[in-house]
C-alpha positions in Angstrom: -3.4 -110.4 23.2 -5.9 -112.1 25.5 -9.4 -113.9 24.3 -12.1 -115.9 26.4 -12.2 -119.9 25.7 -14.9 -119.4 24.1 -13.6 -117.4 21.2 -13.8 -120.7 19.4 -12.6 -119.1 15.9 -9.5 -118.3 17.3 -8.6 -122.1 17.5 -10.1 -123.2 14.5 -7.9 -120.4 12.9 -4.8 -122.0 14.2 -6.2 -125.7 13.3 -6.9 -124.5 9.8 -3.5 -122.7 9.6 -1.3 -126.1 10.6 -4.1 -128.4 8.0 -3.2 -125.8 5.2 0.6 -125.5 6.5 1.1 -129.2 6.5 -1.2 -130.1 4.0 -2.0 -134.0 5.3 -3.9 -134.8 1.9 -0.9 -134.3 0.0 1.2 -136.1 2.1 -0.9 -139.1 1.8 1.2 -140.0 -1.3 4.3 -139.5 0.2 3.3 -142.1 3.3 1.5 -144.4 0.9 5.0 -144.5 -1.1 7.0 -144.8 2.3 5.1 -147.3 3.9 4.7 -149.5 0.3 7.1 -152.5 1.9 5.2 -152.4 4.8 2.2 -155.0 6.1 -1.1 -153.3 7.2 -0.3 -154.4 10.8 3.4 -152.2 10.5 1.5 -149.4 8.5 -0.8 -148.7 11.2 2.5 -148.7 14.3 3.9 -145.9 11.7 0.9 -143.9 11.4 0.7 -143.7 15.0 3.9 -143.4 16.4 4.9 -140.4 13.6 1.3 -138.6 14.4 1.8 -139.0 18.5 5.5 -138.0 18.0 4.9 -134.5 15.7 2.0 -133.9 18.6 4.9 -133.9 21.4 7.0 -131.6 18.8 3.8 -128.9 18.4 3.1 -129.6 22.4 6.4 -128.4 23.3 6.9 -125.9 20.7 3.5 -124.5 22.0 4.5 -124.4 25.5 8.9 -123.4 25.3 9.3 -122.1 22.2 9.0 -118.2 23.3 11.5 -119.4 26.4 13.7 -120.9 23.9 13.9 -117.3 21.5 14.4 -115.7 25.0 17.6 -118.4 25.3 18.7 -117.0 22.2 18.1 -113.3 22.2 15.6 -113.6 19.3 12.8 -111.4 19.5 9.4 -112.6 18.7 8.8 -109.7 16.3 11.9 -111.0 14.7 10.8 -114.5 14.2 7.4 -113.6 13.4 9.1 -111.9 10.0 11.6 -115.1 9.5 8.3 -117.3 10.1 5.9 -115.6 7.8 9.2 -115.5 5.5 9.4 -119.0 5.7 5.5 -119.3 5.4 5.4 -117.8 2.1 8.2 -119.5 0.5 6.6 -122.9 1.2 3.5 -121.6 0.0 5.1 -121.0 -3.4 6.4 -124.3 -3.5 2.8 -126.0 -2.6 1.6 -123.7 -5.4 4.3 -123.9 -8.4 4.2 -128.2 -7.4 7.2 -128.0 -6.1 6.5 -128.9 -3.2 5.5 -132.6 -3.2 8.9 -133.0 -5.2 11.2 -131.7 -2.5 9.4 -133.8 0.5 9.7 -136.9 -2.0 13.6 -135.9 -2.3 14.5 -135.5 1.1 12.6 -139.1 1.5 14.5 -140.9 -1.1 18.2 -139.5 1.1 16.7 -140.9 4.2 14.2 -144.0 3.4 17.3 -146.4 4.7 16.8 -145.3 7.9 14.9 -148.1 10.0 12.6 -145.9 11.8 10.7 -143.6 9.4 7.8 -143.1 11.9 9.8 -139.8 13.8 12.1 -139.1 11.2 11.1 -137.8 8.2 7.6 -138.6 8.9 7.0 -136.7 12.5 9.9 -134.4 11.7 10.0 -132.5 9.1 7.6 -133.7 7.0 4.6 -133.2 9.5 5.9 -130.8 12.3 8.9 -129.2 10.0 10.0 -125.5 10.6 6.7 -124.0 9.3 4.5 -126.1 11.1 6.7 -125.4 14.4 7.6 -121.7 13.9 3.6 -120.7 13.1 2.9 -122.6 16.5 5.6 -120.1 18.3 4.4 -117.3 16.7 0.9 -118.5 17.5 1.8 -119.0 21.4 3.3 -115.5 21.7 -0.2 -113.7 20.4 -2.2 -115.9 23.0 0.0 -116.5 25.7 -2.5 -116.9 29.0 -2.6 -121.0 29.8 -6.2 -120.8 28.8 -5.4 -119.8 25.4 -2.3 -122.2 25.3 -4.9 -125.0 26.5 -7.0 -124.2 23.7 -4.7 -124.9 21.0 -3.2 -128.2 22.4 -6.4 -129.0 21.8 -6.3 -127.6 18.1 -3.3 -129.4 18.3 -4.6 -132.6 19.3 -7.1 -133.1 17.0 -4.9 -131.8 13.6 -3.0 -134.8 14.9 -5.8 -136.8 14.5 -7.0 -135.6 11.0 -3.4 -136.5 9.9 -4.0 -139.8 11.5 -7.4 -140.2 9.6 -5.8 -138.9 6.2 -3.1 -141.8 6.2 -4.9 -144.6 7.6 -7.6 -143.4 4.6 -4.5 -143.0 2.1 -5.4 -146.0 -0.4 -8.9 -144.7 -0.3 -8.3 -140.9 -0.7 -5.5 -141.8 -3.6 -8.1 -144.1 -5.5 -10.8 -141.7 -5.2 -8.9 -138.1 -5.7 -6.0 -139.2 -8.0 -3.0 -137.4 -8.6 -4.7 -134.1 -10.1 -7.2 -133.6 -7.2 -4.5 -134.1 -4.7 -2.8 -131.2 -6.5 -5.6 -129.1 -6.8 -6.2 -129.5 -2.7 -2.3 -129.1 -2.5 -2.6 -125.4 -4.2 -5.4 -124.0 -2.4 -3.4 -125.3 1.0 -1.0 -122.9 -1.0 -3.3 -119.6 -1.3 -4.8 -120.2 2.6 -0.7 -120.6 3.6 0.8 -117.9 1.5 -2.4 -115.3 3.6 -1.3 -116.3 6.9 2.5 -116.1 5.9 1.9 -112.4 4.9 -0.1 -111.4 7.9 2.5 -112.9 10.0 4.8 -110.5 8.2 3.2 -107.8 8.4 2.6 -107.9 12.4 6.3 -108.6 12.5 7.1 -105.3 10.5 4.6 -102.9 12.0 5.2 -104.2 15.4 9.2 -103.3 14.8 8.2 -99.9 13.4 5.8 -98.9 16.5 9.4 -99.6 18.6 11.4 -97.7 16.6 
C-alpha cells in the first residue's frame, strides 16, 4: 500500500495509535511512583534516557522488523492477527483497570534494578510488544522509505509527548487525580481495542483471499 507524504492523516493515525497504545497519561503515575527517591536533577536523566531509548526500539522495529518475521518464517498476515490479538487483550485490560495494576506489578519485581531508565521504563512499559508489533504491522502497510520516513517522524514526536507527560507528571497528577487519569486510561482503551480489531480483520481477510 503506497501514499504521497502528504497524506498527513496517515501519520497522525499511527501517532494516535502508539499515544492510545501506550497511553503516556496513565503512565505518569507509574514514573511519578518510580522516580519518588529520585532528585529533580536524576528525574529528568531518566525521563530522557528511557524516552530516547524506546525511540531507538520503535526506530528499529520500524525499519527490521518485516526482515526479522522473514528470519523467522512468520508471515506478516500472521502477525498482523497475533498483533491485533495482542491489541485487544491490552485494550481490555486499560478498560476493566487492570491495566495500571499489572505495569505497577511487573515494576514492584524489577524496581531493584539500578537502571530503570531502559528497563522497565523504555522496555516494556513504553515500547512493550503492543507498542512494537503495531509499528511492524504498521511498516509492512507502508513500506516505501518515504512512508517509513514519515512515521519516524510520528515516531519522533510520540517520543516527545511521553517526554512532556512525565516531566509534567506532578502537574498532570495534581490537576487530573486518580479518576481522570482513569477515565483518559479507558478511552485510550476504546481507540486501542478499534485498531486491534481492524488489525485483525486485515490479517484474516488477507489469509482468506490466499487460500
Amino acid at each position: 500500500m503506497h501514499i504521497s507524504i502528504f497524506d498527513f492523516s496517515i501519520y497522525i493515525k499511527f501517532f494516535v495509535s502508539l499515544c492510545a497504545l501506550v497511553n503516556p497519561i496513565g503512565m505518569i503515575p507509574i514514573f511519578t511512583s518510580m522516580t519518588s527517591h529520585q532528585s529533580d536533577i536524576d528525574k529528568k536523566k531518566t525521563n530522557l534516557v528511557a524516552n530516547f531509548s524506546a525511540f531507538l526500539i520503535l526506530f528499529i522495529s520500524l525499519f527490521l522488523g518485516n526482515n526479522i518475521l522473514n528470519a523467522f518464517g512468520i508471515s506478516i498476515n500472521s502477525f498482523r492477527i497475533a498483533g491485533g490479538i495482542l491489541i485487544i487483550s491490552i485494550a481490555f485490560s486499560m478498560i476493566s483497570g487492570k491495566f495500571t495494576r499489572n505495569k505497577k506489578r511487573n515494576i514492584s519485581e524489577k524496581e531493584n534494578q539500578e537502571n530503570i531508565s531502559v528497563v522497565p521504563l523504555a522496555m516494556p512499559l513504553i515500547a512493550g510488544p503492543g507498542a512494537i508489533s503495531s509499528t511492524i504491522v504498521w511498516s509492512t502497510y507502508y513500506p516505501t522509505w518515504i512512508n517509513l520516513l514519515g512515521c519516524s517522524i510520528s515516531i519522533f514526536f510520540f517520543s516527545i509527548v511521553c517526554w512532556l507527560c512525565f516531566r509534567a507528571a506532578p502537574c498532570v497528577v495534581n490537576i487530573l487525580g486518580k479518576t481522570g487519569i482513569n477515565i483518559i486510561t479507558r478511552i485510550m482503551g476504546l481507540l486501542l481495542m478499534s485498531l486491534g480489531i481492524e488489525f485483525l480483520s486485515i490479517g484474516i481477510k488477507s489469509i482468506f483471499l490466499h487460500l
